[in-house]
LUMROMAR-702083 format. One line per field, with one value per residue (C-alpha): x, y, z; residue number from 1. Coordinates in steps of 0.5 Angstrom, whole numbers, plus 500, padded with zeros to 3 digits. Example, Ala and Ser with C-alpha at 12.3 -4.5 7.8 and 13.67 -1.06 7.14 Angstrom:
2
c1: [525:527]
c2: [491:498]
c3: [516:514]
nr: [1:2]
% end
This chain:
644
c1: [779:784:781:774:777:776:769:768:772:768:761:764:766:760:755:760:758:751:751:755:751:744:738:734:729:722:716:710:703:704:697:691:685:679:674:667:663:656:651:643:644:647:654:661:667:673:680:684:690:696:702:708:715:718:726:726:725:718:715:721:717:711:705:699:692:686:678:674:668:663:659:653:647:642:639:647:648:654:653:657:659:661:668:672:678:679:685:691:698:704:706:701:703:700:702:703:698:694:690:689:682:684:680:673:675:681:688:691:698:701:708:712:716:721:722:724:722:727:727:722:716:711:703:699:691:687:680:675:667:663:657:651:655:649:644:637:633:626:627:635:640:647:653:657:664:671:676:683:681:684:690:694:702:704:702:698:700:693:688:682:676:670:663:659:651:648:646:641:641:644:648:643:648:656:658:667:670:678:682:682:677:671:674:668:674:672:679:677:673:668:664:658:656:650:652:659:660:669:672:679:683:687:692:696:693:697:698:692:689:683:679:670:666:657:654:647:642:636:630:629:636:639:634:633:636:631:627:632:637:636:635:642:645:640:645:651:650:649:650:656:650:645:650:652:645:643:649:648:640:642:648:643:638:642:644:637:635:639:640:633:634:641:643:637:639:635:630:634:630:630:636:636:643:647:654:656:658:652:654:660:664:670:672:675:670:664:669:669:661:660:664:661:669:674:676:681:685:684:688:683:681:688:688:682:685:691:688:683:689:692:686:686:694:696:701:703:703:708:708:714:711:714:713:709:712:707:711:708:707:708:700:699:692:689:682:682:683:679:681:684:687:690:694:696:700:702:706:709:711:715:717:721:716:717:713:716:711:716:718:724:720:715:715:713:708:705:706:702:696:695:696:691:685:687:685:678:676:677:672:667:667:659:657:655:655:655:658:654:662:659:654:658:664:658:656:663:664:656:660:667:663:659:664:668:662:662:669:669:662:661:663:667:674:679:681:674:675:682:677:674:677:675:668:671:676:670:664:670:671:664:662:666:664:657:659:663:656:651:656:656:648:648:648:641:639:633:636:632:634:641:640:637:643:648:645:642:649:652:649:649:657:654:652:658:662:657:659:667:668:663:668:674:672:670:677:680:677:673:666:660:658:651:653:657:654:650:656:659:653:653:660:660:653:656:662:658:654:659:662:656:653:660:657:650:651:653:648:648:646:640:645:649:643:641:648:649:643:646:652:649:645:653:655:649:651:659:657:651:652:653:647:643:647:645:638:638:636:641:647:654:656:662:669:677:675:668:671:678:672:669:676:678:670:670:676:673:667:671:668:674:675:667:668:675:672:666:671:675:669:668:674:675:668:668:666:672:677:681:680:684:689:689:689:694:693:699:697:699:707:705:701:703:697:694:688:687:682:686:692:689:683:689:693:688:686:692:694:691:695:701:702:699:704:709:707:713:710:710:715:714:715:722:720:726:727:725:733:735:729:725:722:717:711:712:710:705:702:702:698:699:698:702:708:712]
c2: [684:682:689:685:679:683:683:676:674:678:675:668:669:672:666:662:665:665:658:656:660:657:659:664:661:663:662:661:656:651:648:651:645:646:641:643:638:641:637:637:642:647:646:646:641:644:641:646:643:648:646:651:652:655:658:661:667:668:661:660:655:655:657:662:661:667:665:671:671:676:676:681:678:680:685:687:687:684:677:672:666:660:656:649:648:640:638:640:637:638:632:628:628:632:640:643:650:655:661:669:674:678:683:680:673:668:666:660:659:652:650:651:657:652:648:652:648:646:648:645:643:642:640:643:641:645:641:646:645:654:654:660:660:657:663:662:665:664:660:656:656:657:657:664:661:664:659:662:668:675:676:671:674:669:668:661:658:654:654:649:646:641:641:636:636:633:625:626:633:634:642:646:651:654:660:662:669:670:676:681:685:686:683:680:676:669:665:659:653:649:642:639:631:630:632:635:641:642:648:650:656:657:662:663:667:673:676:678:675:669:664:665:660:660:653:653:648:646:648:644:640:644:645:654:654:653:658:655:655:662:666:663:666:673:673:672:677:682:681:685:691:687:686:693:695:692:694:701:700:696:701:706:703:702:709:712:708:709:716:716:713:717:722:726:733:736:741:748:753:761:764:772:775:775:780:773:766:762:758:760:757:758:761:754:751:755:751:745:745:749:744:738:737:742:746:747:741:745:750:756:754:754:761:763:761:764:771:769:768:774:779:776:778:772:772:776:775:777:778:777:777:769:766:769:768:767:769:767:774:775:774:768:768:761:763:756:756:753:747:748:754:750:746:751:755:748:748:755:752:747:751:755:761:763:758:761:758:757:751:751:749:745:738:742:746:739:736:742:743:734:736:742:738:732:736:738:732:728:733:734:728:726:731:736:732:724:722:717:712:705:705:709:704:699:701:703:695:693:697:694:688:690:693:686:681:686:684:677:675:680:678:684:684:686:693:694:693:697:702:703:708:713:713:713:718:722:720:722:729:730:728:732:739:737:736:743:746:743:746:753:753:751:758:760:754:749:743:739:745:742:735:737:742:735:730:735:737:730:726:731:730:722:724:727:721:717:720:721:715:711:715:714:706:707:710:705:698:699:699:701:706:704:697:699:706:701:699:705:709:703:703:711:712:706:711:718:715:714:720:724:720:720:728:727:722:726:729:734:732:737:740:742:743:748:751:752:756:761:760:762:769:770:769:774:780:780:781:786:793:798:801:795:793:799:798:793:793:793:792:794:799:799:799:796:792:789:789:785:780:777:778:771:768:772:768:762:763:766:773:776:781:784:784:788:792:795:797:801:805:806:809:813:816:823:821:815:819:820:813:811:816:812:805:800:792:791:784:784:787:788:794:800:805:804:801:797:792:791:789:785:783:780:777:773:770:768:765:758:758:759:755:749:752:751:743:738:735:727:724:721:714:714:713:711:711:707:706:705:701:699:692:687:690:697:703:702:697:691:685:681:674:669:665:666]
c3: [351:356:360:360:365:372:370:368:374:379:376:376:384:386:382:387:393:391:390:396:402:404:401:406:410:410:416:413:412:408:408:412:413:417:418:421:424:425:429:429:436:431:436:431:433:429:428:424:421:421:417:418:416:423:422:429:427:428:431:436:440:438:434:436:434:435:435:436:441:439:433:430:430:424:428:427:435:439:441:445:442:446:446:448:447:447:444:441:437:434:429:431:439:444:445:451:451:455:453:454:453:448:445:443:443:445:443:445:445:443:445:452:454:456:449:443:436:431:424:419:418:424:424:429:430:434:436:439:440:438:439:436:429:425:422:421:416:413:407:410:415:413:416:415:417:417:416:417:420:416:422:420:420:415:408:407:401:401:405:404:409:410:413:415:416:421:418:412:410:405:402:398:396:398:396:398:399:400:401:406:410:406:400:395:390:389:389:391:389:393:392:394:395:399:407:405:403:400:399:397:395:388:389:396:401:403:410:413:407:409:406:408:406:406:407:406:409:409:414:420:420:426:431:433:440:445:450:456:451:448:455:458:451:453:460:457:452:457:463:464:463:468:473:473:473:478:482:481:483:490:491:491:494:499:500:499:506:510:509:511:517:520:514:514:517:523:521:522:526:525:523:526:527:533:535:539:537:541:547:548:543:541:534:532:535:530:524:527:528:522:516:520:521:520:514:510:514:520:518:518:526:527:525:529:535:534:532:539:543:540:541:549:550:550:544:539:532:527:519:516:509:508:514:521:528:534:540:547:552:558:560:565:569:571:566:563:554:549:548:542:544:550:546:542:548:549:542:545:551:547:542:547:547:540:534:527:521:515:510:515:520:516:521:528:525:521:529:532:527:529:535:535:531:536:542:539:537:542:547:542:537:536:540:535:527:526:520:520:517:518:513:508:509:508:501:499:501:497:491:491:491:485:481:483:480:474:472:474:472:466:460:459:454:458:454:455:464:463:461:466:469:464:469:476:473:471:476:482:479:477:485:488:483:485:492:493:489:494:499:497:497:503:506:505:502:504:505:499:495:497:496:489:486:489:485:479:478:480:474:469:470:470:462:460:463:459:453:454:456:450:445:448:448:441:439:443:442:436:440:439:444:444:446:453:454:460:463:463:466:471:473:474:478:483:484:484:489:493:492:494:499:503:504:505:509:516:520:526:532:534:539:533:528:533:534:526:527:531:527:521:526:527:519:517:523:521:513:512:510:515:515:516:522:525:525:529:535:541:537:540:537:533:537:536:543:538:532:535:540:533:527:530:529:522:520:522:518:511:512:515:509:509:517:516:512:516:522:517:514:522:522:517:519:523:529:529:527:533:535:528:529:535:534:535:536:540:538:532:529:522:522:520:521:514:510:516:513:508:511:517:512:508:514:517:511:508:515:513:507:508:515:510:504:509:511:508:501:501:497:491:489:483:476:471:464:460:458:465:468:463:463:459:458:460:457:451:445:445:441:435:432:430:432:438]
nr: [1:2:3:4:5:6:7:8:9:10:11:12:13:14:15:16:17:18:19:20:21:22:23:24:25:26:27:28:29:30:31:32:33:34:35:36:37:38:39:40:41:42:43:44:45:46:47:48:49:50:51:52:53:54:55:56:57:58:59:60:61:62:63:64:65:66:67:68:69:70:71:72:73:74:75:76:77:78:79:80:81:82:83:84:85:86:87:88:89:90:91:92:93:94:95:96:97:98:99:100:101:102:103:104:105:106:107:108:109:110:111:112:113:114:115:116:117:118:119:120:121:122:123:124:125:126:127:128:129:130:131:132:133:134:135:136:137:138:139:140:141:142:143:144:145:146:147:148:149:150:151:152:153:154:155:156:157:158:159:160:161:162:163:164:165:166:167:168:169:170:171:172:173:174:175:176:177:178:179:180:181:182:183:184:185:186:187:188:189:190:191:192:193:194:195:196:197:198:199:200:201:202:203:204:205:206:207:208:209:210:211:212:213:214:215:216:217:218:219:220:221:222:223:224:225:226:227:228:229:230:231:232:233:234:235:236:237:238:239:240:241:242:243:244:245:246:247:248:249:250:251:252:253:254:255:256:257:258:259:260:261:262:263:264:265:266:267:268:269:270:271:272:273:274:275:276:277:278:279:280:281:282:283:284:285:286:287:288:289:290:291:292:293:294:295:296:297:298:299:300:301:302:303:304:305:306:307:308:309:310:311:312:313:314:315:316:317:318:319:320:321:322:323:324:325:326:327:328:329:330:331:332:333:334:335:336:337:338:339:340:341:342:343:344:345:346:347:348:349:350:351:352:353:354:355:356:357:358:359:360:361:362:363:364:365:366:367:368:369:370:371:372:373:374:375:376:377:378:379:380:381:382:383:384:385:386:387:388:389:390:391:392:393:394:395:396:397:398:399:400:401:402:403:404:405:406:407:408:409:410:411:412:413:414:415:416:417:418:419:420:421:422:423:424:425:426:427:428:429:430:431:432:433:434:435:436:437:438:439:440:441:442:443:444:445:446:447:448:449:450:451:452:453:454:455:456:457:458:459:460:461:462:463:464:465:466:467:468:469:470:471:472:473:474:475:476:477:478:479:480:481:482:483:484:485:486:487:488:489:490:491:492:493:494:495:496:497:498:499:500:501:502:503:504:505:506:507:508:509:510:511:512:513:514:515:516:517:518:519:520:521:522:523:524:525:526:527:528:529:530:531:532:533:534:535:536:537:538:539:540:541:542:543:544:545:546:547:548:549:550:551:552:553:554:555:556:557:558:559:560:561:562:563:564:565:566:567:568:569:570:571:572:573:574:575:576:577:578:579:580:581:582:583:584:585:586:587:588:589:590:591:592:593:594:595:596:597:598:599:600:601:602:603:604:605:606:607:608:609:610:611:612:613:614:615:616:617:618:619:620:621:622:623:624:625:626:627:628:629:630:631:632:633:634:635:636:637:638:639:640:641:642:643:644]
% end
């Protein structure tokens, strides 16, 4: 028996402290009562009285309240409702309060950040006008009407409501559903006394649990909207597609005139081949004209040119496998350079004589390159190519503008507008791949055959956007492709425009039109097969002094390898042997008598990328952790209901 004392005493304690420590407090909804007020214009004026018991867990200052602002009508489409917050209290005085756009609708925050609630009971009525809620039907109306909404955070004890029709009418039927999302159970009750219709719940509604109530009403009570009415509510159902629809057609529009006007190419004239390049141009130039501006960030011009100055004495180039040195020669004479091949001794001279193209060396070879393309543009902007950039900056402004009035003015929720750069990302790649297409068909391809290929390939890249982008918002936000597909098309075709028509926009001159032909005559001489270039009449014949004369146009144009190529087939042939046992270009250090167009072929393609892989690479910006550096509102998630 006495062993029995420490157990009963252990028992008596604990009853003891359990009596003495303070019962855990709960935050939930004490009462949740809202009287709807319909008029004969079928507008709602709603005071919801919210009764909570706040413990500073949850509802430190206050209360949240989420209304959505969409709803699907009968033919199960997304319509916009409209929403007028008029008034709110807390414990019968007026409340600070704000609202936000969420996701499909609004949320108004009650309270101040400033002032943190004490513990208790509070009372909060929220008085706010809806419209578009009434339902119209063949033999009723009815009000369809969720009265607490099923994302409440907090268990609601009771929940009851009130509906009054407009004088005279009187309530025909009322139905009442609680529970969660697409429950059907029926625990609530609900009276009817002429215009008034009182529903109420008779067990607690859980955490995303709500109170929904039908009120039948007589035919002709609430007016149907009327035509002025119902085509205000036509636009702001869709003018996120309007607006967006119209943008692509102006952008578009506006495009498509002035590239008849300025961006039309020229006719091109024959192309025969040729062994020289026309007018005298220089191998940079020949780029230049060539790309409608330099390629390959002008790297590949600057290779030509070295290899040009090379082959006439004036340097010496060097291949050192990681780097390549270009050591000025002796040579002086007062024979004027090309412009670019100026600037380029220039950037010998100062360097000493000696020009090492290294990472090491990264900053004076990015120095020179801007020096180089300077030195050119300069004496030959617009002379061959106008690029046509002010109407360009002119429809980039037309569609920022556009794109602008579509966030601003286009009803779209925001995960919808943050979304949208789903069709920029893809429309921007999808422009780009048409473009580099329409570029590689530009070489024996007509011009409508260009501009066909751009476009073909350009808004098949636009259906693909349409498509990827309509799923991501769907997975996302729980909308429905069909709905959004018009903005998303709108929004990536603005962009894909832009991206296309910055291209097609320049135009040669009909100097540089003529020129690109006797350019595209020099690209066909340098790539046929042997045995049709000597079928031509008056060709040179085939020599190292030929072969090195055209190497640095050959680089210029991409077909240095296929003209390498052709010198090295010369001279393994019988009647060039003793000239391949004998050649040796002093102005190359590298070869080593073998496989000649392999290794110069090789050399000089390869030029262009290894002085840009030598360019220093900006730094990017510093990221942190989010253990070292985060902040409210980094990283992802977000969202909720309730209090805050």
């Amino acid at each position: 028996m006495p062993a029995r004392w420490p157990a009963r005493l252990g028992f008596a304690l604990l009853f003891l402290l359990t009596a003495v420590l303070p019962a855990a407090a709960e935050e939930y909804i004490r009462a949740y009562h809202s009287d709807v007020t319909i008029a004969a214009d079928g507008e709602l004026t709603v005071a919801e009285t919210i009764t909570v018991n706040a413990e500073g867990d949850r509802i430190k200052r206050g209360i949240f309240r989420d209304f959505p602002l969409t709803m699907k009508n009968a033919d199960g489409r997304t319509m916009r409702v409209g929403f007028e917050m008029i008034s709110l209290t807390r414990d019968g005085r007026p409340e600070e309060w704000r609202t936000e756009s969420i996701t499909g609708g609004m949320r108004i925050y009650a309270g101040s950040s400033d002032v943190m609630l004490r513990n208790g009971q509070h009372t909060y009525v929220l008085t706010y006008r809806t419209d578009r809620q009434i339902r119209f039907f063949g033999d009723h109306d009815e009000l369809y009407w969720n009265v607490t909404g099923n994302g409440w955070q907090f268990r609601i004890a009771n929940a009851s409501a009130r509906v009054t029709l407009p004088d005279g009418a009187e309530v025909t039927k009322t139905d009442a559903f609680t529970g969660p999302i697409g429950s059907t159970a029926r625990n609530a009750r609900s009276q009817q006394d002429g215009s008034i219709a009182i529903f109420a719940t008779d067990r607690p509604l859980g955490e995303q649990e709500g109170l929904t109530i039908v009120v039948g009403i007589p035919k002709g009570v609430v007016a149907p909207a009327s035509e002025a009415q119902a085509s205000a509510w036509w636009w702001r159902d869709n003018a996120g597609t309007i607006i967006a629809a119209a943008g692509l057609v102006l952008v578009l529009l506006y495009y498509g005139i002035f590239w008849m006007r300025v961006g039309r190419d020229p006719p091109a004239g024959v192309v025969v081949p040729r062994w020289d390049a026309p007018d005298g141009l220089s191998p940079a130039l020949v780029n230049y004209i060539d790309n409608k501006g330099f390629s390959g960030g002008g790297w590949t011009a600057f290779s030509a040119s070295a290899l040009d100055l090379a082959v006439k004495g004036y340097v010496v180039l060097e291949d050192l496998k990681n780097s390549i040195t270009i050591s000025r020669t002796a040579k002086r004479d007062n024979k004027p350079v090309p412009t670019g091949q100026a600037a380029v001794l220039r950037s010998l001279d100062d360097a000493g004589g000696r020009f090492v193209i290294d990472r090491a060396n990264g900053v004076n070879v990015q120095a020179a390159g801007k020096t180089f393309r300077q030195a050119i543009e300069k004496e030959h902007r617009g002379k061959y190519y106008h690029a046509n950039r002010g109407p360009v900056i002119g429809g980039v402004l037309l569609s920022a503008l556009a794109l602008f009035a579509v966030v601003a003015f286009g009803n779209l929720e925001p995960d919808m507008i943050a979304s949208l750069i789903v069709p920029v990302f893809f429309a921007v790649f999808f422009g780009i791949m048409a473009v580099g297409f329409g570029r590689g068909l530009r070489r024996g391809s007509s011009l409508f055959s260009k501009i066909v290929s751009i476009v073909i390939l350009g808004f098949v890249g636009l259906v693909a956007v349409s498509i990827a982008s309509a799923t991501l918002i769907a997975l996302l936000a729980e909308m429905t492709g069909d709905e959004h597909w018009p903005v998303l098309v709108s929004v990536g075709g603005i962009v894909l425009a832009n991206v296309i028509f910055f291209v097609l926009m320049g135009a040669p001159t009909p100097l540089g039109r003529k020129l690109m032909d006797g350019i595209e005559g020099l690209r066909t001489y340098l790539t046929l097969a042997e045995k049709d270039r000597m079928n031509m009449a008056g060709v040179p014949t085939m020599s190292p002094q030929h072969f090195e004369t055209l190497l640095p146009y050959a680089v210029a144009l991409g077909v240095e390898k296929p003209w390498s190529t052709a010198f090295e087939t010369w001279l393994a042939s019988a009647a060039a042997g003793a000239a391949a046992a004998a050649y040796h270009p002093a102005w190359y250090a590298g070869y080593d008598g073998s496989h000649f167009g392999d290794r110069i072929g090789g050399f000089s393609s390869s030029m262009a990328s290894t002085i840009a892989s030598t360019i220093p690479a900006p730094q990017s910006s510093s990221t942190s952790s989010g253990f070292s550096g985060g902040s409210s509102g980094g990283g992802g998630g977000g969202g909720g209901g309730g209090g805050w």
